[in-house]
N, C-alpha and C positions, 0 to 999 in steps of 0.2 A: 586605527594605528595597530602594527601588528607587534601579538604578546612579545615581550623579550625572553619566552621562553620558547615559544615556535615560531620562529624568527627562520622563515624559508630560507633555502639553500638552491646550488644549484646545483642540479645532480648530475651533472655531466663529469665522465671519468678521469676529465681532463682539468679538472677544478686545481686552484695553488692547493687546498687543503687537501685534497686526494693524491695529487704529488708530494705534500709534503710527508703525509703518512706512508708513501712508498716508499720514499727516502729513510725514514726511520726503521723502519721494518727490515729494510736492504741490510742499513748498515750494521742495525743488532743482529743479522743473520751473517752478513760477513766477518764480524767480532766471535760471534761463537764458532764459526768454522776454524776461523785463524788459533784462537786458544785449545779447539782440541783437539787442534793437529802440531799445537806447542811448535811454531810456527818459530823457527831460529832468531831471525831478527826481535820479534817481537818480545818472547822468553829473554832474550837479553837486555831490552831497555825494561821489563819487569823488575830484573835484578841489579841492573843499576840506578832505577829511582829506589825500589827499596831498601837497597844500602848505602846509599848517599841519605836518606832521611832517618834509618836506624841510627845512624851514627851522631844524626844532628839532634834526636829524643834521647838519646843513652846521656849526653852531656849536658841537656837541660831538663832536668823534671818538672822547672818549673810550668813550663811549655805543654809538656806531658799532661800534666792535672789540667792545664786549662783544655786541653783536645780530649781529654779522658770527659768532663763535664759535657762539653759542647757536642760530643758524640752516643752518652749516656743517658743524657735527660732532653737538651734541648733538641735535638735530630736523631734523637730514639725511634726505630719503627712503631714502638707502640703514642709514644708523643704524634706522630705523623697519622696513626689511624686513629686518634682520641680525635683529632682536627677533623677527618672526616666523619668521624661520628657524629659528632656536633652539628657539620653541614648538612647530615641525611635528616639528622632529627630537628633543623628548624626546616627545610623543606617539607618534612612530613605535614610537621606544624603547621605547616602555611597551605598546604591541600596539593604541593605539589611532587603527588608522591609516585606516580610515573620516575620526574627525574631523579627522584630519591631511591628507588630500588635500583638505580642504573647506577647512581655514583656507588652504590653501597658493592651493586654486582663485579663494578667495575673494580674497583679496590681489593675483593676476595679474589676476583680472577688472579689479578699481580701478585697475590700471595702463593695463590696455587702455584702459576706460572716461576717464578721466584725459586720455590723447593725443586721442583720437579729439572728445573734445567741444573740445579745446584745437585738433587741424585744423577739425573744424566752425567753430567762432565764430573763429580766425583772429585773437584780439584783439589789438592792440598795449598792449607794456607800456607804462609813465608813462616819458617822455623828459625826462631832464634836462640843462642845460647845466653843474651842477657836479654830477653825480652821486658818490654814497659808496657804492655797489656796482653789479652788473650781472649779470643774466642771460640766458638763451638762451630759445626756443620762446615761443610765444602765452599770452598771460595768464591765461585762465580756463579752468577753476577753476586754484587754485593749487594745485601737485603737492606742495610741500611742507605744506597745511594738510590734503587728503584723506587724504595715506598716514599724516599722524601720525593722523586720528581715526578712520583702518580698522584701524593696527597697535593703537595702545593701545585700542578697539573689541575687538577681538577679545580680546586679552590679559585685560581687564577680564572679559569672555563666560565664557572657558576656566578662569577664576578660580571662577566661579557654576558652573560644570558640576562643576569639582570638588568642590565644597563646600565653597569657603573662607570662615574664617567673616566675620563682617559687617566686623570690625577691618580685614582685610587687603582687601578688598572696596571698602571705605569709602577705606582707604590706594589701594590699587591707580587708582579711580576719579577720587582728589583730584589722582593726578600725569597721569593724562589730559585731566584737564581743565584744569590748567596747562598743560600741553605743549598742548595743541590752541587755548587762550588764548594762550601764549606764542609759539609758531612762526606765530600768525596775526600780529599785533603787529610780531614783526620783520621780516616780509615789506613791510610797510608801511610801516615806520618807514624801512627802508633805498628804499624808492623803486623797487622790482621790482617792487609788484602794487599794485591799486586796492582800495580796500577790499572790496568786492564781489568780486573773486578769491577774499579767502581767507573770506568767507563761503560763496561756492558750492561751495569745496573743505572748508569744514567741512558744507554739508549735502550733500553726496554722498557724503562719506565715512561721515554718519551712516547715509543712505539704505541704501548699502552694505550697513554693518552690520548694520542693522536687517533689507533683507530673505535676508542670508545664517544670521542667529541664526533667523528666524522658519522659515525651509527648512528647516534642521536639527531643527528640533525637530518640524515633521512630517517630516519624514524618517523623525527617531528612536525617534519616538511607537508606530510598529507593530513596532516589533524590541523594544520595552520587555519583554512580557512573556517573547520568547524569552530575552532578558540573565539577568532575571530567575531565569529555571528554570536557566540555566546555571551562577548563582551560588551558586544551591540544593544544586546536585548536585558543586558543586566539593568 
């Protein structure tokens, strides 16, 4: 039976998962062109989610403290990279450190990645005169919407490699997709990013994912059948 870690693919360019990472890739390249070319239409639904939702945090702080938390600690980039630390270091654990240096590479890439399009576009965040939070560096993408959907991206991945079954898959995927919902939300809600921020850091971070799973599996695809015999003869 073959490992659930080199679980052959088919490598044809025309694979769903080789469309779907073209898809990804397209559409974060199309979001960064539109934002820095501050694209009229777009620039204006910017400023009107973000002052339809200023208006709606200026008048409840209670609301404020609970998105100030849930963006601070629970869907912190660094809360999101502690998760994948954990996942490299029981892989390591367990000898399978191949995909461990790949989850670890893959995660510092989106960091690099992350900074470097945030010097390129330079963007300034939304300035307010009563602002309810504040942060540091250039707006786009947003670092906290990328690293939630590269950590729980991959975590989700590492789930399907092992074999877990659909319950835990379905569970694992439903709290990704909240977190990746949720930590875009309050980035905006509190008046640090434009809307468009924490979309281009949710489709980068998809892109990411998408062509760090797609690698791996031709990576994996030709060491399948050495696994294979090894497991044979264990």
């Amino acid at each position: 039976m073959p490992s659930p870690l080199f679980r052959p693919q088919d490598r044809s360019p025309r694979t769903p998962a080789a469309l779907w990472t073209g898809a990804a890739v397209a559409a974060a390249a199309v979001l960064l062109l539109l934002v820095a070319a501050r694209w009229s239409p777009l620039m204006s639904l910017d400023r009107a989610v973000a002052d339809t939702l200023h208006r709606h945090a200026v008048a409840d702080p209670g609301l404020v403290r609970v998105n100030r938390v849930l963006t601070d600690w629970v869907w912190d980039p660094w809360t999101m990279r502690a998760l994948t630390a954990v996942a490299v270091g029981v892989l390591w654990a367990r000898g399978a450190r191949p995909l461990a240096l790949w989850v670890a590479a893959t995660s510092l890439f989106a960091s690099l990645l992350q900074q470097g399009l945030k010097s390129l576009l330079d963007r300034e965040r939304p300035q307010w005169p009563d602002p309810v939070d504040s942060a540091q560096y250039a707006a786009f993408p947003s670092g906290h919407a990328m690293t939630a959907v590269v950590s729980c991206g991959l975590l989700v991945w590492l789930l399907r490699l092992h074999g877990a079954g659909p319950g835990a898959r379905g569970a694992a995927l439903a709290v990704a997709v909240v977190s990746a919902a949720g930590v875009a939300v309050t980035r905006v809600y509190l008046g640090v990013h434009w809307l468009t921020d924490v979309v281009g850091g949710v489709l980068f971070g998809v892109a990411v994912v998408a062509l760090s799973t797609t690698g791996y599996a031709r990576y994996a695809a030709p060491r399948a059948p050495a696994e294979e015999s090894r497991a044979l003869r264990a």
